[in-house]
C-alpha positions in Angstrom: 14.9 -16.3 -3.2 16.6 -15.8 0.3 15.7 -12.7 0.9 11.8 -12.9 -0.4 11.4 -15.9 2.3 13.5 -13.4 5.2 11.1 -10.9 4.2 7.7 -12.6 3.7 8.8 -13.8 7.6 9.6 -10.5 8.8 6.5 -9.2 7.4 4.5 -12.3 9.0 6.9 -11.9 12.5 5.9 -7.5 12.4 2.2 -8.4 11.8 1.4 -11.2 14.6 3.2 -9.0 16.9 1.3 -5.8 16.3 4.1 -3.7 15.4 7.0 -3.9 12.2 10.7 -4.2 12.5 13.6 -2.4 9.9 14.8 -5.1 7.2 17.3 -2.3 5.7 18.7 0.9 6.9 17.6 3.0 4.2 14.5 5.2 5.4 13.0 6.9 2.4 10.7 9.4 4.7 14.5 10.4 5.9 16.3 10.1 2.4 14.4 12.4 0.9 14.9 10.3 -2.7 12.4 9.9 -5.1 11.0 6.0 -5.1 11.4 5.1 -8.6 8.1 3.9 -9.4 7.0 0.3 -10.4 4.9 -1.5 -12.5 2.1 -3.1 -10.6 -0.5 -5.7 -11.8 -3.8 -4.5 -11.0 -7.1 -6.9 -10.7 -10.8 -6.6 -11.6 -11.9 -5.7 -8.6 -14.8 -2.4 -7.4 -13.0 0.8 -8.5 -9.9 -1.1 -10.0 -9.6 -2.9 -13.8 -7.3 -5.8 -14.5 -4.1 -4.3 -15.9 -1.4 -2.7 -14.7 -0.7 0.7 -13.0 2.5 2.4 -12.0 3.5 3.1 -8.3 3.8 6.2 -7.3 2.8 8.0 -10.6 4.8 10.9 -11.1 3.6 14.0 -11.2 0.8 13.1 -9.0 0.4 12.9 -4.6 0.3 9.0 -4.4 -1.0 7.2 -1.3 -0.1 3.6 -1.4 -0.9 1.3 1.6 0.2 -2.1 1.9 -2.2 -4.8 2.8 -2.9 -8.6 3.2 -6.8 -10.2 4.0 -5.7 -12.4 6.4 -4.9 -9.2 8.3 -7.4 -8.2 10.7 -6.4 -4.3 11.3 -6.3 -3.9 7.5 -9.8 -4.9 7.7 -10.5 -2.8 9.9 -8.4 0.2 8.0 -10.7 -0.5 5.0 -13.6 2.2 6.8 -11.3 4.8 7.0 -9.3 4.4 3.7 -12.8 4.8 1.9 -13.7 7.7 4.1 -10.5 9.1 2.1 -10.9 7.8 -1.1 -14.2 9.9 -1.6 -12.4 12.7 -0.7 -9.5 12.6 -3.1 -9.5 13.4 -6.8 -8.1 12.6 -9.9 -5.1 14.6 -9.0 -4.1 11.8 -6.4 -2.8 8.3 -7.5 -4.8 6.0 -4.4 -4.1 2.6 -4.5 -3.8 -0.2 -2.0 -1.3 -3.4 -2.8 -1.0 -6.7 -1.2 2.1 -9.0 -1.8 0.0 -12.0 -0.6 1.5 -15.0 -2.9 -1.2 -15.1 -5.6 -1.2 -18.5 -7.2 0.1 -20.4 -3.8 -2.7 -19.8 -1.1 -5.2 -17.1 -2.8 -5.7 -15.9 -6.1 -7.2 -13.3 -7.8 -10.7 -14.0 -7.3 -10.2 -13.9 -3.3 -7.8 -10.9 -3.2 -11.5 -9.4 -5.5 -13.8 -11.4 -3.4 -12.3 -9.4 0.2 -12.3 -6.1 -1.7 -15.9 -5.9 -2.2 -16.6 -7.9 0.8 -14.4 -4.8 2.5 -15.8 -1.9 0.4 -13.0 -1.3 -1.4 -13.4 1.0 -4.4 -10.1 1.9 -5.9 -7.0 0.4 -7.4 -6.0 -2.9 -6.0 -2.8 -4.0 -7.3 -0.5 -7.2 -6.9 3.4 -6.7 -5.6 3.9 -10.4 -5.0 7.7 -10.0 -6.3 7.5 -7.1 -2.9 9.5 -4.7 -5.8 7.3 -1.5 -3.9 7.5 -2.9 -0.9 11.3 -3.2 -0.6 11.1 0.1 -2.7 9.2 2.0 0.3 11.5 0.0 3.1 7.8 -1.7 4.3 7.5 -4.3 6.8 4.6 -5.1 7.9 1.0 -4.3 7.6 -0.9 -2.0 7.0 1.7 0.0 6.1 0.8 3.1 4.1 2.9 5.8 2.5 2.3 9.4 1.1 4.8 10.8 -1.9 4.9 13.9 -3.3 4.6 14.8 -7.5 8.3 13.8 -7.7 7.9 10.4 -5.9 9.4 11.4 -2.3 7.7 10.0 0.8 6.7 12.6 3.0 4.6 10.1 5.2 4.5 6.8 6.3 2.1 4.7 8.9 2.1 1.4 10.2 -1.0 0.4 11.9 -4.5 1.3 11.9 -4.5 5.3 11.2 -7.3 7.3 11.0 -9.2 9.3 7.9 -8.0 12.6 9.2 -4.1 11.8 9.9 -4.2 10.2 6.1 -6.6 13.1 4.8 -3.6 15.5 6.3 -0.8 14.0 5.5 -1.8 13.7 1.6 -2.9 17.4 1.9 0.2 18.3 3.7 2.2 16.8 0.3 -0.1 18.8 -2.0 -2.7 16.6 -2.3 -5.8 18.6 -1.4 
């Protein structure tokens, strides 16, 4: 549980300051290792279903990014994400997570309440156990990653980015 409250204060620390800081020294954009992927709950939400989805899908271009509501840049990230989204097709896993403690301070209903208030309109899932977080070495957010059919990052973001560089990079892993 140690490490969970380190990293939930990292995370806070990397977000209220505008930028991110390492927790580990494992890079997976450098690694090149495949991120095993992990089982994620998904919530009723536009463009997602209660359930569960698994992150990154293999055998598909994933584009994950890491959010929380109480962040103001991943509100503002929401435009271009969309902008994306529409872009994409079935042949690209897009999802967005948030490891906001459900249960504690929000729950489902707000995490589904911000998405539609924010346009969302793809697969929203829950990582409150951080499992793809610390899997993709994230701190901070937004934080989004690209990975290639066999799981590899070959992009990663902090900070507001815009529909082009995320457009590119997904392409660029043969996503287009």
């Amino acid at each position: 549980m140690r490490r969970r409250e380190v990293l939930v204060g990292v995370t806070g620390l990397a977000a209220l300051g505008g930028g991110a800081l390492a927790v580990g020294g494992w890079n997976p954009l450098e690694s090149g290792d495949a991120v095993e992927p992990i089982e994620l709950e998904t919530i009723d939400a536009p463009g997602s279903t209660a359930g569960t989805a698994s992150v990154p899908e293999r055998g598909r271009v994933t584009f994950v990014e890491l959010f929380a509501t109480w962040c103001g840049v991943c509100e503002s990230q929401m435009e271009p994400l969309a902008a994306v989204h529409g872009t994409v097709d079935d042949e690209v896993q897009f999802v967005s997570a948030t490891s906001e403690p459900v249960g504690n301070t929000i729950t489902r209903d707000d995490i589904a309440t911000w998405w539609r208030d924010h346009d969302g309109d793809w697969p929203v899932a829950l990582d409150t156990d951080l499992e793809l977080t610390e899997a993709l070495d994230a701190s901070g957010v937004p934080y989004a990653f690209v990975l290639d059919e066999s799981n590899t990052v070959t992009w990663s973001g902090r900070g507001r980015k815009s529909a082009d560089e995320i457009r590119s990079a997904i392409d660029a892993a043969g996503g287009g």
